[in-house]
Phi, psi and omega in degrees: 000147184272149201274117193257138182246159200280143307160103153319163172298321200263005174283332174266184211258118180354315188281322164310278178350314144298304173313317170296317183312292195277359181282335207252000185270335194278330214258326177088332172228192150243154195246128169340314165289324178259011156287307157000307184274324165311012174277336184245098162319334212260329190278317197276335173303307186306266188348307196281322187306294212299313159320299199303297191323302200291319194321291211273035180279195181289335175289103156320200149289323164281345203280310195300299193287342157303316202263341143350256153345309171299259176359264163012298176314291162352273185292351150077035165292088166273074219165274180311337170270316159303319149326305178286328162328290185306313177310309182274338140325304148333306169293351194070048149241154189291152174300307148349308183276344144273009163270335167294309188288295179327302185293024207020074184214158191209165160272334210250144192276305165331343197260325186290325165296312199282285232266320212270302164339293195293327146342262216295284194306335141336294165275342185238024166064047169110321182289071159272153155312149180267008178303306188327297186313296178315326200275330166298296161290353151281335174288343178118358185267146195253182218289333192271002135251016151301326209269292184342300204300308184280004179270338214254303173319330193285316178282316158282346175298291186304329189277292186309348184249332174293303164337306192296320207268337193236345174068009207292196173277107193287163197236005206210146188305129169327094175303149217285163153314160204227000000 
């Protein structure tokens, strides 16, 4: 199979490029997976729109890096899971607290409804039980985060296969064993 490499900036395309342009003002870099995405200028927009779109939803910042983390899991990301490490620290959860959630258990019960959700629709390709789905709308979340919830799942999903397909170098501290 041919071996895919994180791409210089200057191998791409203009456009990508305005795009690496505005990634590095939210981001401070570009991280290896998404110069990657960047071989499709048209693939890293869709990505970055959709991410952007998603930031002012029902999901807080720590709630976004739970369902992150969940996924990640699922899927056996390690790229995405070390990203999301940092990224949910950031946010102020304990590292314990990404390793609880990657098991999908939380003290906080929204996080704990949201990660158990994000499982489940993950693994079983949209078809959760429906006690999860109730558990979700008993934490208090409505129908328009739910729609959130599979966009956010969706989206890391798209992250998470692109790692699986290319392997690049992670770039970010290893996230612990589980």
């Amino acid at each position: 199979m041919k071996q895919i490499t994180v791409p210089a900036p200057e191998e791409l395309s203009p456009e990508t490029q305005q795009l690496f342009e505005q990634m590095k003002k939210r981001l401070g870099r570009v991280p290896n997976l998404y110069a990657t995405m960047g071989y499709s200028s048209h693939a890293l927009k869709a990505f970055m729109d959709i991410e952007a779109d998603l930031i002012g939803g029902a999901f807080n910042g720590k709630q976004r890096e739970a369902i992150a983390l969940m996924v990640s899991e699922v899927n056996h990301c390690e790229y995405c899971l070390a990203g999301h490490t940092v990224a949910a620290i950031k946010q102020r959860l304990t590292m314990e607290d990404t390793l609880d959630i990657r098991r999908g258990q939380s003290s906080d019960e929204k996080i704990k409804a949201i990660v158990q959700l994000a499982k489940a629709v993950a693994e079983t390709r949209g078809y959760p039980a429906p006690e999860l789905v109730d558990n979700f709308y008993a934490a208090g979340f409505d129908e328009g985060a739910l729609m959130e919830l599979i966009g956010l799942v969706v989206v890391r999903i798209y992250t998470n296969y692109v790692f699986a397909m290319t392997r690049i170098p992670i770039d970010f501290p290893a996230a612990a064993a589980l």
